[in-house]
N, C-alpha and C positions, 0 to 999 in steps of 0.2 A: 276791564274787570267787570265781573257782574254782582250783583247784590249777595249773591248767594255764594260767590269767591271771598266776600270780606264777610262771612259770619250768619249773612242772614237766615232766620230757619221760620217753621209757623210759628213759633210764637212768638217772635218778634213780630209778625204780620197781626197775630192775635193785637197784641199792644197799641200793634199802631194802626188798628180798624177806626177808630172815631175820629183820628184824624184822616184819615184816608177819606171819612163821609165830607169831609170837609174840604176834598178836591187839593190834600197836600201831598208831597211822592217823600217817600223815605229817603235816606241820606246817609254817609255816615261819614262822622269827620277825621280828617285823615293829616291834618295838618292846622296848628291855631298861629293865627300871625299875629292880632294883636286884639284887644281885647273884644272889639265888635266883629271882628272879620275873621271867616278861617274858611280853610280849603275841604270842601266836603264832595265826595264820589256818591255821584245817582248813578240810576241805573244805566244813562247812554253816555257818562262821562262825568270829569274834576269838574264842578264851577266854585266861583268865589260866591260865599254866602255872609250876609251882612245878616245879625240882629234885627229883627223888624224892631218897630218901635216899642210897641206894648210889653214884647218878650223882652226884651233889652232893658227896661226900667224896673219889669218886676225880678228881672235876674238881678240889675244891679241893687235891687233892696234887701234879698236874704244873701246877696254876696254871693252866687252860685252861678256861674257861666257854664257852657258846655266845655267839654274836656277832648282832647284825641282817645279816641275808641268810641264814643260818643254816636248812640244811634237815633238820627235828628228828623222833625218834619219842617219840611221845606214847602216855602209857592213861588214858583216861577215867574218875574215882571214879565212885562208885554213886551219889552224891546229885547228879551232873549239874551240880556247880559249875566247879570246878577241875579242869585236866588235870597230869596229872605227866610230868612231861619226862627222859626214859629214855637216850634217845645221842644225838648229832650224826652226820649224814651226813659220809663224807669232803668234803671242800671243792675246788672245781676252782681257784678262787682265792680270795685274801684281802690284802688290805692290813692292813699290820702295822706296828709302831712298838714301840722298846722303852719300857719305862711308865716315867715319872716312879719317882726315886728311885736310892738306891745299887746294887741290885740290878740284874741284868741277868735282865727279865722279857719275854718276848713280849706285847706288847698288839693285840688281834686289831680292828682301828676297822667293818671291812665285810668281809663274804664273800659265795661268788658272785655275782661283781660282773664285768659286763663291758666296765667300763668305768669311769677315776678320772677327776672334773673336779677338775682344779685351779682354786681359782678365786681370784684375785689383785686385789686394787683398783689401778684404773690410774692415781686420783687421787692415790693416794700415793708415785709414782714405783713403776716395778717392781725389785722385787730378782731379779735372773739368781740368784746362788749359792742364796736361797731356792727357787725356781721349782727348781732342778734337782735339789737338796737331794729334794723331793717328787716328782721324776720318776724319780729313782733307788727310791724306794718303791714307785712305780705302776709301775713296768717290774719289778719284784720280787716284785709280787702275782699277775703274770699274767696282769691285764689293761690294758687300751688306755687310754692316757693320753692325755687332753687338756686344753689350758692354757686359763682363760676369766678375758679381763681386764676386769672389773667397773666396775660404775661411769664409762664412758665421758662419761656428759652432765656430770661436773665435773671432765676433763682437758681440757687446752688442746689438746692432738693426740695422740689415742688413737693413730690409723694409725701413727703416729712410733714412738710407746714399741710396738708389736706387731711391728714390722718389726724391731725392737732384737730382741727375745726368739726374732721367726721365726731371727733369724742365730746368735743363742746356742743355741737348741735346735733344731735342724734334723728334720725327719722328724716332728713331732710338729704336730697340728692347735691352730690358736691363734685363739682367736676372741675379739671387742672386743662386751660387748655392756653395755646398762642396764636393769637392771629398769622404775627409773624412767621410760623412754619407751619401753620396749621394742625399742630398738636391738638387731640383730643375733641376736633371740630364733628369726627366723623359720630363719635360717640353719643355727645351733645346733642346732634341734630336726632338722631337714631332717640334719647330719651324723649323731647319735646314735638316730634310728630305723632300727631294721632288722628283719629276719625272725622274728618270734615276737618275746615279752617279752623285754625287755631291762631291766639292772639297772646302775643309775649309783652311786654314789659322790661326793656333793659335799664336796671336803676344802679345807680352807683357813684362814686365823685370824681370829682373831675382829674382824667388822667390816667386812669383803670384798663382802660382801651374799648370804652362800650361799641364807641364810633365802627372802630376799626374791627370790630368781635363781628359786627352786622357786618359787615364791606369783607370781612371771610366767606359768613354763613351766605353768602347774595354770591360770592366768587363774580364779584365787581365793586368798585369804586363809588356806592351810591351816597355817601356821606363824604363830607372833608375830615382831615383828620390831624391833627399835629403833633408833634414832639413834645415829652413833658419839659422843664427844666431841668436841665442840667445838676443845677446848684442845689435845691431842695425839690424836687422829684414831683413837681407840684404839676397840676395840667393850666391849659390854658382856655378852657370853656370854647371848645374847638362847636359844639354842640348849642345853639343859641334858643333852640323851639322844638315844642315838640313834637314829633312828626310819626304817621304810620307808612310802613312801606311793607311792600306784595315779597316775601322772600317764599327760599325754595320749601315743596313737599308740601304745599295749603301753609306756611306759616306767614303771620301779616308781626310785623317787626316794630315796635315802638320803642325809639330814638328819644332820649330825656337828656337835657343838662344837666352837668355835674350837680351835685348837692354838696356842699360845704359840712352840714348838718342835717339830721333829721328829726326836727319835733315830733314827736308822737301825736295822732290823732286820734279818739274813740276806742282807745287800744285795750279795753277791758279782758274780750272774748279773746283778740290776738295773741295776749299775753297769757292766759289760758294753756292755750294753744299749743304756744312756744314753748311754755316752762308745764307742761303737763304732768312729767316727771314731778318735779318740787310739789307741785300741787296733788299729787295722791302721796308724796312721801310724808307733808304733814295733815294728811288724815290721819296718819298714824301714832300722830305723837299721843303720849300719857294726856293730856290738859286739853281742852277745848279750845283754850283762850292761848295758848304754847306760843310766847317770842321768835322760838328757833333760838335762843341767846345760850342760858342758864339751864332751865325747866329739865328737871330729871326724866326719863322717858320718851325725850325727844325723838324724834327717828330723824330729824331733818341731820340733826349734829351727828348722831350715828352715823347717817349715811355719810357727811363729809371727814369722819374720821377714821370710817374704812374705806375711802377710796370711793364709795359706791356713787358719791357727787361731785362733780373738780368745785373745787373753791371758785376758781375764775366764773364757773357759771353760778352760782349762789350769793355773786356779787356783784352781777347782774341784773341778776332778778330782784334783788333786793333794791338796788340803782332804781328799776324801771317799776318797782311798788312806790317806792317814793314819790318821782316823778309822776305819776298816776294820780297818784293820794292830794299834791298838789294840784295839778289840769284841772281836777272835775270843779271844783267850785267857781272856776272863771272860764269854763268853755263852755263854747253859745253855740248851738245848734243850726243854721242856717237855715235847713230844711224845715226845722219846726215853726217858723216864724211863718211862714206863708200859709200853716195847716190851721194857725190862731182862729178861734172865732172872729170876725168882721174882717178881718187881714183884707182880703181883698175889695170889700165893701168898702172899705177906710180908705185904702189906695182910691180908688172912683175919685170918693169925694175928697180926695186932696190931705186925707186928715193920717197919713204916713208920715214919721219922720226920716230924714237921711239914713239912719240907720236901721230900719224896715220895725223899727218902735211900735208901736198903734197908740196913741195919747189916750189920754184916761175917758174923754168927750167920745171917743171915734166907736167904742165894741156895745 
């Protein structure tokens, strides 16, 4: 493959001009294996790319590593093994998630991506609040969301459950398809090709058949893939890394493990986005200040007492204003701590702490 097979265009070249003076070759990575090393395609081929030092420590102090989709500069050692992996290209989009744990971390799943598949099994009934839960992420990345309900040849009436989810998420593309018979593959593919390469996203939890949706669209076997359970319809994290692969018509395929859940990350504008609707319905109301509870005038309670809102999404949105209203006062920016005044002067002189801090002596 060539640079220009996996996305590259001028102005990516524009970006990566001042390190290009610097005798680096663009990169982009296509595979993370562990937290210093990942598989990145130049332009004459895959090499394994290690973190150089310098980038490695200031990554690890705002917490921010490179991601798969990730368009990287690279310098080649003298023995023609190993590349060292020098900076990240700013990123035009990225789907993000806050990480597992107490902390409030940025977890970065796919970058320049233009485009996030949801992809949902239809056998197991659909969840609306999950489905939108994840639509609030993919409208917050950047890019084009759309929802794909899986596994249709072991629900009793897929069209039923997709007409359910077309009414709860409006304006968003929702497709019913099966790896197994290849149901609705042709249609899918026909929405998400378009002008030059294009770069997907397949996000979903574990058991959905993400694996096996790509090992359709590819019409070969590039991923492993297993059985859910039996007993509780659970998957088995068949999917361990995330990885980009070359599929058909320019599309490049990004391969994600299962997610159990999905913390919401920066999802201000997403949520916007998603709930657009609710958000011009109360411009409407009588009151400025309008709950949506009580308040005569309302248009929000209007709307859900003629039909014009489903309750299930109004209770969503309310869900993920809460949830919101909580995040912001304990999420920490990654990115902004390297932009700090002294930040990287303070790093020189030693005066960083483990968690990219600057001590009060250092700015």
């Amino acid at each position: 493959m060539t640079l220009a097979d996996l996305g590259w265009d001028d102005r990516w070249a524009t970006d990566f001009a001042p390190y290009a003076a610097l005798g680096w070759e663009p990169a982009r990575v296509v595979c993370e294996l562990r937290r210093k090393f990942y598989a990145v395609q130049l332009a004459d081929g895959e090499a394994l790319a290690e973190c150089a030092a310098g980038y490695f420590h200031e990554a690890r102090e705002v917490e921010q590593f490179p991601a798969v989709g990730d368009w990287v500069a690279v310098s080649r050692r003298p023995d023609g093994g190993r590349v060292d992996l020098r900076a990240v290209l700013p990123r035009r989009t990225k789907f993000s998630r806050r990480a597992a744990g107490t902390e409030s971390i940025e977890q970065i799943v796919a970058a320049n991506v233009q485009a996030v598949l949801l992809v949902g099994s239809i056998d197991r009934g659909v969840n609306p609040q999950r489905l939108q839960r994840f639509l609030v992420a993919a409208r917050a990345s950047g890019a084009t969301p759309v929802i794909v309900l899986n596994k249709a040849d072991a629900a009793a009436d897929p069209e039923a459950e997709a007409e359910v989810v077309r009414g709860l998420i409006p304006g968003v593309g929702v497709f019913v398809t099966s790896a197994r018979t290849r149901r609705g593959l042709k249609a899918l593919l026909s929405a998400l090709v378009g002008p030059g390469p294009r770069t997907l996203a397949f996000i979903g939890s574990s058991g959905v058949g993400k694996s096996s949706l790509i090992n359709a669209l590819m019409k070969e076997r590039a991923l492993p893939t297993a059985e859910v359970r039996e007993k509780d319809g659970k998957g088995r994290h068949t999917t361990t890394r995330r990885e980009l692969l070359a599929g058909p018509e320019g599309l490049l395929l990004i391969d994600t493990p299962g997610m159990r859940e999905l913390q919401l990350w920066e999802f201000d504008e997403g949520l916007e986005q998603a709930f657009g609707d609710i958000i011009a319905l109360a411009t409407r109301c009588r009151f400025g200040r309008c709950t949506h509870e009580t308040e005569a005038g309302c248009a929000v309670q209007e709307a859900l007492q003629t039909g014009l809102l489903a309750p299930e999404r109004w209770v969503s949105y309310r869900k993920l204003r809460s949830e919101q209203a909580a995040a912001q006062p304990r999420q920490r920016k990654p990115s902004a701590l390297a932009s700090k005044p002294g930040w990287r002067r303070a790093q020189a002189d030693g005066a960083v702490t483990g968690r990219g801090r600057i001590r009060p002596e250092a700015d």
